[in-house]
N, C-alpha and C positions, 0 to 999 in steps of 0.2 A: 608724241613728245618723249614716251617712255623709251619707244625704240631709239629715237635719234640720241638718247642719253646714252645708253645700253652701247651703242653703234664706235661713238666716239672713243667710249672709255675702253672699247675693245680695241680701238684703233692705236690708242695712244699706251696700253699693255702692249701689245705687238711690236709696236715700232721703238717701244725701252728696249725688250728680248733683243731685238734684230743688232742694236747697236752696244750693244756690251759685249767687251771685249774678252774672248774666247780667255780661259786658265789656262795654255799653254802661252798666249801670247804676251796676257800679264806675266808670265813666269821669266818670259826669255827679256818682257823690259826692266825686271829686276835684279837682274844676273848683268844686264846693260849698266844698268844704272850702280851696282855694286864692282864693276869695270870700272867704271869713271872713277869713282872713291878710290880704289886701289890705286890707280894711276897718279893720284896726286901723293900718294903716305908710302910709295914704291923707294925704293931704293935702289937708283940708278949707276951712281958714279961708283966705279971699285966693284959693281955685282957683277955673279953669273951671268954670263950670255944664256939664252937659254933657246933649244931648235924652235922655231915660232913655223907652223907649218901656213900655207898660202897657198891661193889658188888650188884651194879643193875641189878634185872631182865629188859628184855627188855619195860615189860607193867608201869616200873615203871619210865622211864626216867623222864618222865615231873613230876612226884611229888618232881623226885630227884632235876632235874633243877630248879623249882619252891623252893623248899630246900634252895641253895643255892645262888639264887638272895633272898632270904630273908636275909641269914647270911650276904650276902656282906654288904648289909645296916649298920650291925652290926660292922664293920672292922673300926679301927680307923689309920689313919697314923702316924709314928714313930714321925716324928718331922714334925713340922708347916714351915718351908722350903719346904717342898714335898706338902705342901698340895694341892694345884692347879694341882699338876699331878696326886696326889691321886685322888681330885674329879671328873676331867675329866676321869679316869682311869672308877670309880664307875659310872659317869654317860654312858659310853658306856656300861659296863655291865647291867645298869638297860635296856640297847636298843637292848640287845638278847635276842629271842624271841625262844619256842620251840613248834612245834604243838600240841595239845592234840590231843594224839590218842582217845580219847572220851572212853577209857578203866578206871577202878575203878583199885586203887592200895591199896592195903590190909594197905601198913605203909603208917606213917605219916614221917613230920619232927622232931617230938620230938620221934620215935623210933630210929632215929640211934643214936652211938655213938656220945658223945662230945669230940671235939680237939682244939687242940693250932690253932688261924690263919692260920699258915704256913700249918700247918696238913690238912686245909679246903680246902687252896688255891690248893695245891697240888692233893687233893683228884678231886676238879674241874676240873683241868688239866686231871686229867686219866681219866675223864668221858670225855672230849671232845675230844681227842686224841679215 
């Protein structure tokens, strides 16, 4: 009886371990999730276009992430009511960080397309997704 006790509770530690979700991955659905916020307190009408880069090859992630922690800088909030969520919003994106793969990427950020805010935010979104 002892082992079949012993047996389970080691069954049932193991299969907790197996299914919690890795710290990179919680990290990138809160960067997700601090997108969507941004997206709504963004200031669209009257703003900066800003290069939103798309269809990244793989060698070019970090130029593209690198991209886009620059544009955020750029992002203004809709009304001055939000702005405290705004800035806290922007200062956690300025604290995601993406490795260089120590690889040379052909573009820049002023070759991609320029878009509305939302267009930027969004485009953020599928690169982290």
């Amino acid at each position: 009886m002892k082992r079949m006790i012993i047996f389970c509770m080691l069954f049932f530690c193991s299969s907790m371990v197996l299914t919690a979700a890795s710290p990179r991955t919680a990290k990138y659905k809160q960067i997700l999730k601090t997108i969507e916020q941004l997206e709504t307190m963004v200031k669209d009408k009257d703003a900066e276009f800003l290069h939103t880069p798309e269809n990244t090859v793989e060698g070019c992630l970090y130029t593209a992430v690198t991209c886009f922690k620059k544009g955020i800088q750029k992002l203004k909030p809709v009304s001055s009511q939000e702005n405290t969520k705004f800035k806290k919003a922007i200062r956690l994106m300025n604290k995601f960080t993406y490795g260089d793969p120590g690889e040379q990427c052909e573009s820049t950020c002023e070759s991609y397309e320029k878009k509305t805010p939302k267009e930027f935010l969004r485009g953020f979104a599928n690169l982290m997704q």
